[in-house]
N, C-alpha and C positions, 0 to 999 in steps of 0.2 A: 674727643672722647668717643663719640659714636662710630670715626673710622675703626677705630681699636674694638669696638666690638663687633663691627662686622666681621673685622678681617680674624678675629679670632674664631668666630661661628665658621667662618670660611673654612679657616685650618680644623675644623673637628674631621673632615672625613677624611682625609690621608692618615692621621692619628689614629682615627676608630681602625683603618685598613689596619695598618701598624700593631693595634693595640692585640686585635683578632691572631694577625699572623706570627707574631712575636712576645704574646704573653705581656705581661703584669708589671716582670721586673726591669726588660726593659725600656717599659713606655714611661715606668717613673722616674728610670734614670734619666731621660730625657728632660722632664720635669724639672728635677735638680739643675739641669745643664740650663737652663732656659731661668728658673730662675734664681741661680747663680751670677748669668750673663747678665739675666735684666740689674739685679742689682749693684752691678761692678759699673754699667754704663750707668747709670741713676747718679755712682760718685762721680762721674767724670760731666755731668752733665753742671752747665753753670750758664749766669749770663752772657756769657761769648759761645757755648752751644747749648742753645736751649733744643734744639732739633733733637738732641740725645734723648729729651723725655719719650717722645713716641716709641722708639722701639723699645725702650726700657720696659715703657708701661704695656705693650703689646708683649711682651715674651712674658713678662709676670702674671696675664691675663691668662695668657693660652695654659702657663706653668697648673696657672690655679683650675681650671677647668679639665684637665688633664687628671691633677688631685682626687677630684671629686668623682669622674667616671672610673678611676681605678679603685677608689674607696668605697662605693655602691659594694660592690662583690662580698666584701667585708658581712651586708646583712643577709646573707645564704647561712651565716651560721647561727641565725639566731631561731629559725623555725618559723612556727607562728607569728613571730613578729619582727618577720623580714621586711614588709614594709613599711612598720614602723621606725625602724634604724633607720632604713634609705631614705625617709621623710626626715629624721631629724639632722640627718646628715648633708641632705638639701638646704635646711634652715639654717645651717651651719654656716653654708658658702653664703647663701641669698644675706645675712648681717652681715655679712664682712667689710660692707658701707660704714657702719659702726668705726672701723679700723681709720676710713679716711677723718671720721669726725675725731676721732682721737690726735690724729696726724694735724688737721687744722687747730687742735687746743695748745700742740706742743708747739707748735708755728711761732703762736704770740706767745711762748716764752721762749725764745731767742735759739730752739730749738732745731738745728739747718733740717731741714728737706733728705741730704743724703746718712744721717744719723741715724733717722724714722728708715728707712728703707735698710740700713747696715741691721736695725733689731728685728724687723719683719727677716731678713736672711738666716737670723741667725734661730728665728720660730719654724725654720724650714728643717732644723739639724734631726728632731725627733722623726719628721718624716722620711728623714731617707734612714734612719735608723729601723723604723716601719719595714719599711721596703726590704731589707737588706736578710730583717731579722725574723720576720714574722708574712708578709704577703709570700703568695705563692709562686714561683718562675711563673705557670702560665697562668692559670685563673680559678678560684673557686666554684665549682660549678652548681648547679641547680635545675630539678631537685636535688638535694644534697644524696650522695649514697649513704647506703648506712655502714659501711666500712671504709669510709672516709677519713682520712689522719692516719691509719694502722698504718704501720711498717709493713714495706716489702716483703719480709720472714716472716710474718703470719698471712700472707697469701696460700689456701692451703692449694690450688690448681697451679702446677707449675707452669702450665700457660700461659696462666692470665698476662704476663706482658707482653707476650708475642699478640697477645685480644689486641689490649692498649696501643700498641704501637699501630698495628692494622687499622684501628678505629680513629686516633689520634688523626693518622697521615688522611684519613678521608675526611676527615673535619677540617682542615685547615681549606680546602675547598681553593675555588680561585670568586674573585671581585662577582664574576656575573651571576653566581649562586645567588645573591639577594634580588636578582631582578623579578622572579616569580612573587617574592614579599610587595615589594616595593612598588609595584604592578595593581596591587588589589586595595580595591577601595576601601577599605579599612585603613592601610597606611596612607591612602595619598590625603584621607579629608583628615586623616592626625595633622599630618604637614599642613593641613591650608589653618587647623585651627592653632597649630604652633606659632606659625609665621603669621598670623593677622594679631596673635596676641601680644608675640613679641613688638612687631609693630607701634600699636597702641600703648605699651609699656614705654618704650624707648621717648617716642611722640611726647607722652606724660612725662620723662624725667629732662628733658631736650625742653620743654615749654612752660617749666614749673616758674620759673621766674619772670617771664610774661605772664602767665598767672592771676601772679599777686600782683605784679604791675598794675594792672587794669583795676585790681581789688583796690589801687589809693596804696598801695604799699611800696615805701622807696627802697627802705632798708631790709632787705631780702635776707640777709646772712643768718640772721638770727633763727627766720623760718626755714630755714635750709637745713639748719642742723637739727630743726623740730622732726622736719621731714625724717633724717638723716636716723633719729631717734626711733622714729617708728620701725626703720626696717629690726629694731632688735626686739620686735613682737614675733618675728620669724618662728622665733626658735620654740614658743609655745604654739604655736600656729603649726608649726610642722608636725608634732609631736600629735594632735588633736588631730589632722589630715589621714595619719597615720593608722591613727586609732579608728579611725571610720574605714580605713581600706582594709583591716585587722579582723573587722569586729567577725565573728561566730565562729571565729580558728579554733577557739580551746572548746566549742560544744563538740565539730560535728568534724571528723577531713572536708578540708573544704576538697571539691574537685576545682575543676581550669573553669568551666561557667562560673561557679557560684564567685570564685576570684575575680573575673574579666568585672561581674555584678558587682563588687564592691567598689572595682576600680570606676566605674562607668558614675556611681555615688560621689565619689570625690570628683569627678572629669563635673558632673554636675553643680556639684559647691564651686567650684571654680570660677566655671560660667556664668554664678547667679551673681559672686562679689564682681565679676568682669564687668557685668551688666550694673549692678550699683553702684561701681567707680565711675565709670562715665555720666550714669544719670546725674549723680551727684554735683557733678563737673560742671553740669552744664549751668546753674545757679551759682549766681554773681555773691558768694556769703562765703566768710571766711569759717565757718563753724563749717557749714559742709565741705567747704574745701580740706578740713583737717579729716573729717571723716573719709573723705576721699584718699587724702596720705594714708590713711592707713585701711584701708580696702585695696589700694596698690599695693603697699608690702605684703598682705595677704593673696594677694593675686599671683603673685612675684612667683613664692614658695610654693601654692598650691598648683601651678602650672608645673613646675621644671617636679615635681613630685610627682605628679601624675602620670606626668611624660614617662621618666622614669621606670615607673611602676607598670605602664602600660607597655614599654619595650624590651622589661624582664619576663612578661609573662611567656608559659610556658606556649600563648599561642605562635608564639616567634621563637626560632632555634637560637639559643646561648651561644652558639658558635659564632654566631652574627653580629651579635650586641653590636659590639662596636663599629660595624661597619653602617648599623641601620640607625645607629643613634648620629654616626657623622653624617649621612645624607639628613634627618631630618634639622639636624641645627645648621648644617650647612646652607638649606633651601631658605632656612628662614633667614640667615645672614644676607644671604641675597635679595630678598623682600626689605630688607632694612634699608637696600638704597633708595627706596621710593621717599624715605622721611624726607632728602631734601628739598624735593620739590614741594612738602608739605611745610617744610621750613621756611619755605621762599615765599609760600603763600603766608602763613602767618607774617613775616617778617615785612612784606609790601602791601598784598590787595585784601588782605583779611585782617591786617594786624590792627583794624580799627575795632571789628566784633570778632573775635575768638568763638561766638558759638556759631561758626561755622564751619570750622574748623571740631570744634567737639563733635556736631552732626556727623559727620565723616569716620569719627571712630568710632562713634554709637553704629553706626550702620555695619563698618568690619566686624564687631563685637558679635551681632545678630547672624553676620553671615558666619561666624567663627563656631554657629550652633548647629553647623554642618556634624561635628564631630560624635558629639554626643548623640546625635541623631542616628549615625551611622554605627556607634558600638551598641547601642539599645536593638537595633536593625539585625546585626549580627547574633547577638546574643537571642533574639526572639527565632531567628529561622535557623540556629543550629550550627551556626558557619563559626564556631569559637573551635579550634582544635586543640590539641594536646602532641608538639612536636614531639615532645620525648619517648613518642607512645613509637613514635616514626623513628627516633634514634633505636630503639630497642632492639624494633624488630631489622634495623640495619644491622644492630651488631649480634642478634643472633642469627643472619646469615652471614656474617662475616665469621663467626664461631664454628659454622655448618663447614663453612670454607675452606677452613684451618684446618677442620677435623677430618675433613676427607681429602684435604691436600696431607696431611697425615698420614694416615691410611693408606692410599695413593703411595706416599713412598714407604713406607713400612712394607707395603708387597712388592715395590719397585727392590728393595734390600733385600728382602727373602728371594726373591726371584735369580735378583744377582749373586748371592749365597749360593742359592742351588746348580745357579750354571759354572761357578767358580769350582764349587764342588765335583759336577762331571767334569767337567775340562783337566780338574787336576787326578781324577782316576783315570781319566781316557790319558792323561800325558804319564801315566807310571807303567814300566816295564813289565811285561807280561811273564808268568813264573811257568816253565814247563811242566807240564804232566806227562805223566806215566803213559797215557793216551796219544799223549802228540810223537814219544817213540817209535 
């Protein structure tokens, strides 16, 4: 299970490329196509190829996380409470664990394995209906304009798509545009506190049943699905995250600081449950251990929310998103290969104390408080921008452009007019006068 989610963190950044260069509709088709596939090999998969479940379950992963970054966009239309959508919409995907405890109930009633995946296919039908009927070819954008949705015929500048188009083709950019982002310490300590959290997450769901081992507990199933239970705290959890990234929209316009400020507030509730899941952890009690399950599921949602939230801001260009969202879950998919040697250590030279093993996360946890350190850093010395401020004023020289590439041939035509004009009086016959007698 942990291959599968590297290697789908892996696959986000050719997808995020994809996503940027080629719009909404068809990154979802892809989606469908993928899980389509996964499901078709899921029925073929049995005890004489059981190898069939890996790709299965990897193309259903990526399908799903595909889902989710194309359904973000969705909350640009809600205003004020844009990132409240994208928070509940994170909570959304983060229960979807819920789905497997569902799948093991129907298990023991004689319920096969490719049946459960044949009704999850067929939970897919609305979304590509979504896609088809309502997302937009390339993407919603944000801020939102206010003549956004009109019809083409009420454009009253007959320009404006010759603007569009101009503007359009210098957006789609090439790969190395994100290098100037991606360069600056603001995004690089995002990634180090992405990838150390992801980590610690994984670590916890990869060691939950050595665990309870050590807790005297033999029969683990039962606590499994306890666990399993908690992640569907997500979805109030997300919605609450939300609302703290939200809050003084309907007093005041917030600007891009006072946003970056709300988001820095949740990036900090994150880090404090980060920090009270491990503390927690590190005592040998099955009562904190439950509080522990559910400071993970709270950690889960409040991370990939933030994330989120902090890579829509308007301090990063929208035309990006998706190529700056695949570098950073990509980075952290490749930090996840270090679990196994952390695996190996639990499993031979630690597997007698596990708190040495918790040591170790607690310690990533603290250095993970790089991030927040650095958006407060930001936000104090002024360094928060506003890209769109930067778009504007591209497209009103790209406007200036037009207009004087305009002009430019409107006198180029008059000019041509007036030389066609003598050329065709110099080429007409000359009428004798009385004079020339």
């Amino acid at each position: 299970m942990s291959l599968i989610v590297i290697i789908r963190n892996i696959l986000m950044f050719p997808l995020g490329v994809f996503l940027d260069r080629y719009g909404t509709s068809r990154t979802r088709l892809i989606s469908m196509c993928l899980i389509a596939l996964g499901s078709l090999t899921m029925l073929f998969s049995s005890n004489v190829h059981p190898w069939l479940i890996f790709p299965a379950l990897l193309m259903i992963g990526v399908s799903g996380m595909i889902v989710l970054i194309t359904d973000l966009q969705v909350a640009n239309l809600f205003g004020a409470r844009r990132l409240t959508v994208m928070s509940i919409l994170v909570g959304s995907s983060q229960s979807g664990g819920l789905v497997i405890l569902f799948m093991k109930l129907t298990r023991e009633t004689d319920v096969t394995l490719q049946t459960s995946f044949m009704f999850i296919s067929i939970g897919f039908v609305p979304v590509l209906i979504s896609t088809i009927a309502m997302l937009p070819r390339s993407r919603i954008p944000w801020p939102l304009p206010a003549n956004y949705g009109k019809s083409k015929g009420m454009e009253s500048d007959p320009k404006a798509w010759r603007r569009r188009i101009s503007v359009g083709a210098k957006r789609k950019g090439d790969i190395t545009d994100i290098l100037p982002f991606i360069r600056t310490k603001l995004f690089l300590f995002m990634i180090i506190w992405l990838s150390l959290l992801s980590f610690k997450s994984l670590a916890f769901d990869l060691n939950i049943d050595v665990h309870l081992e050590k807790l005297g507990i033999v029969e683990t199933e039962q606590y499994l699905s306890m666990f399993a239970m908690c992640m569907l705290l997500c979805l109030p959890l997300s919605f609450m995250i939300g609302i703290l990234m939200d809050c003084h929209s309907n007093r005041v316009q917030q600007n891009h600081v006072q946003q970056m400020r709300n988001i820095l507030n949740a990036i900090c509730v994150n880090y404090i449950i980060s920090l009270a899941s491990s503390v927690t952890s590190l005592f040998p009690s099955f009562g904190l251990q439950t509080i522990a399950y559910i400071l993970v599921a709270a950690e889960k949602v409040t991370l990939y929310a933030t994330l989120f939230a902090f890579l829509t801001h308007v301090h990063f260009p929208a035309e990006h998103f998706g190529k700056l969202t695949g570098v950073a879950i990509s980075v952290s998919g490749v930090v996840l290969v270090f679990q196994y040697p952390l695996r190996i250590l639990v499993n031979s030279g630690l597997s007698t104390n596990m708190f040495y093993t918790k040591i170790i996360l607690l310690v990533l946890i603290l250095i993970s408080g790089c991030h927040p350190v650095s958006v407060w850093y930001h936000i104090r010395t002024g360094q928060i921008h506003n890209q769109t401020e930067y778009n504007e004023n591209d497209k009103a020289v790209n406007m200036v452009m037009i207009d004087k590439g305009d002009s430019e041939e409107q006198a180029t035509n008059m000019n041509a007019v007036a030389t066609s004009g003598a050329e065709s009086d110099s080429a007409k016959p000359k009428c004798l006068q009385i004079t020339d007698l």
